[in-house]
N, C-alpha and C positions, 0 to 999 in steps of 0.2 A: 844514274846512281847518285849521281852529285847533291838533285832535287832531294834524294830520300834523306841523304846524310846530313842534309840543314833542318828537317825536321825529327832528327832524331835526339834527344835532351838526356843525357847522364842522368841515370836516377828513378828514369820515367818506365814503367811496363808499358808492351803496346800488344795489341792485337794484330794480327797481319792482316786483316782487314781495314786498321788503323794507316796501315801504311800503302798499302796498294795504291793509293791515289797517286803516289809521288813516283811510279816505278811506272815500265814499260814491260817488266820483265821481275815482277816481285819475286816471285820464290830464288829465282838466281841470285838476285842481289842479297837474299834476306840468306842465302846458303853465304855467299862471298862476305858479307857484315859480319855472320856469325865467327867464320873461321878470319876475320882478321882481329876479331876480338872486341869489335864496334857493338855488339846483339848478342845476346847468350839467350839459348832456348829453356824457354821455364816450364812449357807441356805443350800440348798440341796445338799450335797456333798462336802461342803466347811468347812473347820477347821482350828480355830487360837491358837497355842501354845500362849499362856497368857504371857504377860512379866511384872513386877512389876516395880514400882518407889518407891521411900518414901511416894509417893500419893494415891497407889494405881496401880492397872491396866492399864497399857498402852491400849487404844482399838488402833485394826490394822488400818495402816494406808490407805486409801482409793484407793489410783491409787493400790498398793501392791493387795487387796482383790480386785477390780475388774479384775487387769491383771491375775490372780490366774481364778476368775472366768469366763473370758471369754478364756483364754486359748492366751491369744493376747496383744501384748504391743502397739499395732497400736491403742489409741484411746484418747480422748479428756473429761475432765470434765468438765462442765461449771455449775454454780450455778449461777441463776437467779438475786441471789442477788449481784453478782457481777457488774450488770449494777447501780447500787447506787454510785458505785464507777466514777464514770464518769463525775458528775459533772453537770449534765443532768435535777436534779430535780425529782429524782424518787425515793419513798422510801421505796415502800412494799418487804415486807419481804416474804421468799417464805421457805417450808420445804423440798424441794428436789433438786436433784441432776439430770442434763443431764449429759449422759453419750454418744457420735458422737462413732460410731465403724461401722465396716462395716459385725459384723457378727448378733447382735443381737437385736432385738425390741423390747416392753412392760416395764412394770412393775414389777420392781422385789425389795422384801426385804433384805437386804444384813446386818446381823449385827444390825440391829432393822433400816434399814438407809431405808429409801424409794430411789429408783436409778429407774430413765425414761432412759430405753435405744433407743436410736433414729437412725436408720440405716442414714450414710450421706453417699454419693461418697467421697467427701473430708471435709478437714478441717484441720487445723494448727494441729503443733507439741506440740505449747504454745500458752498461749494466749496470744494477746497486745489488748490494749487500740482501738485501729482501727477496729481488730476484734469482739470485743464486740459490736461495733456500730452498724458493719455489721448483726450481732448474734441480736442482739436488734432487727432492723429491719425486720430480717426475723422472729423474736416471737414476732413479737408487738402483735397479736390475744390470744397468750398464756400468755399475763403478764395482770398483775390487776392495769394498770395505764390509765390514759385518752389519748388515740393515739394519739389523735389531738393536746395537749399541748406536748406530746413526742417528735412529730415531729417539731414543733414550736421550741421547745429549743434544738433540735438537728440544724435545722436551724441558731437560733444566735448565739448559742455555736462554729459550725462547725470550725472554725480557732481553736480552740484550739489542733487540730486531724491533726497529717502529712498528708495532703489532697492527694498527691501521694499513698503513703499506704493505706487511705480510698479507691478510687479508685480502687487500688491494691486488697485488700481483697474483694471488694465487683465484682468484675469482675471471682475472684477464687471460691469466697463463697455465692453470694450473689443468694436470689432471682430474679427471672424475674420483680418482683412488688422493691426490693429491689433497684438494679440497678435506673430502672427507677426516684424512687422515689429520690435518692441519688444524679443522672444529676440533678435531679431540685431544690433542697436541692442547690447544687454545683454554679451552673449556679445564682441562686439568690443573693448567695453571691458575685457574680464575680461582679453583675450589681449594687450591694450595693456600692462598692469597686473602681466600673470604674468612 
């Protein structure tokens, strides 16, 4: 047990397959770490050495526990409530977390965190402001705002957004309904303008 506890690092998420190599008897040690307060269980297979502040408990950091848990740095988190930030006129507040990856689907608790995992073909590295539009548009069904006023102020709004980039993203990322809806968004401005 000695072996496991010098590779264990305050701060760090691990996998218990992470750790197996240092034990003789993992799951005992990983039951005995947890209950001395060394390991705290984040979901099934998943453990975070605890780091302290003068405040308290550091909790792990989010991209860290799901790259840990999904075994994969290839993915994207977007929180719903990020589209607030836009400028748009939207203000519900939302308790979870999408997580775009290409390996895993459903619902899963991570850390007491509710995480939507959403299988996408693509999707940015980061997120910009253009992307979120896009991201918007294709969850206008999953958000708790009025679509019709959404789109209305995504329309007067639109100049505010590198309209190149809009285009950009939603040609890479966007729905079939997206796109579409995005030309005509586009195009109305153009004829406000001409």
């Amino acid at each position: 047990m000695e072996l496991l506890k010098q590779h264990i690092k305050p701060g760090e998420v691990y996998r218990r397959s992470d750790l197996e190599y240092y034990s003789t008897a993992v799951d005992r040690h990983l039951s005995r770490l947890t209950k001395d307060g060394l390991l705290m269980k984040l979901g099934q297979g998943l453990y975070y050495a605890p780091k302290k502040s003068k405040f308290g408990m550091i909790p792990p950091n989010d991209h860290d526990l799901v790259e840990r848990f999904l075994k994969d740095k290839s993915f994207l988190l977007v929180s719903p409530n990020a589209y607030n930030s836009l400028g748009l006129g939207l203000t519900q507040l939302y308790n979870t977390t999408w997580v775009y990856n290409h390996k895993r689907h459903g619902e899963f608790l991570l850390n007491g965190k509710k995480l939507q995992f959403k299988l996408k073909s693509a999707f940015p590295a980061t997120l910009s402001r253009e992307f979120l539009v896009i991201d918007l548009l294709n969850n206008l069904d999953e958000i708790a705002e009025d679509q019709d006023q959404v789109i209305k102020n995504i329309q007067k709004k639109v100049d505010r957004f590198e309209t190149i980039e809009l285009m950009k993203m939603a040609q890479q990322y966007g729905s079939g309904a997206t796109k579409k809806l995005l030309k005509s968004v586009l195009r109305k401005t153009e004829l406000m303008y001409a």
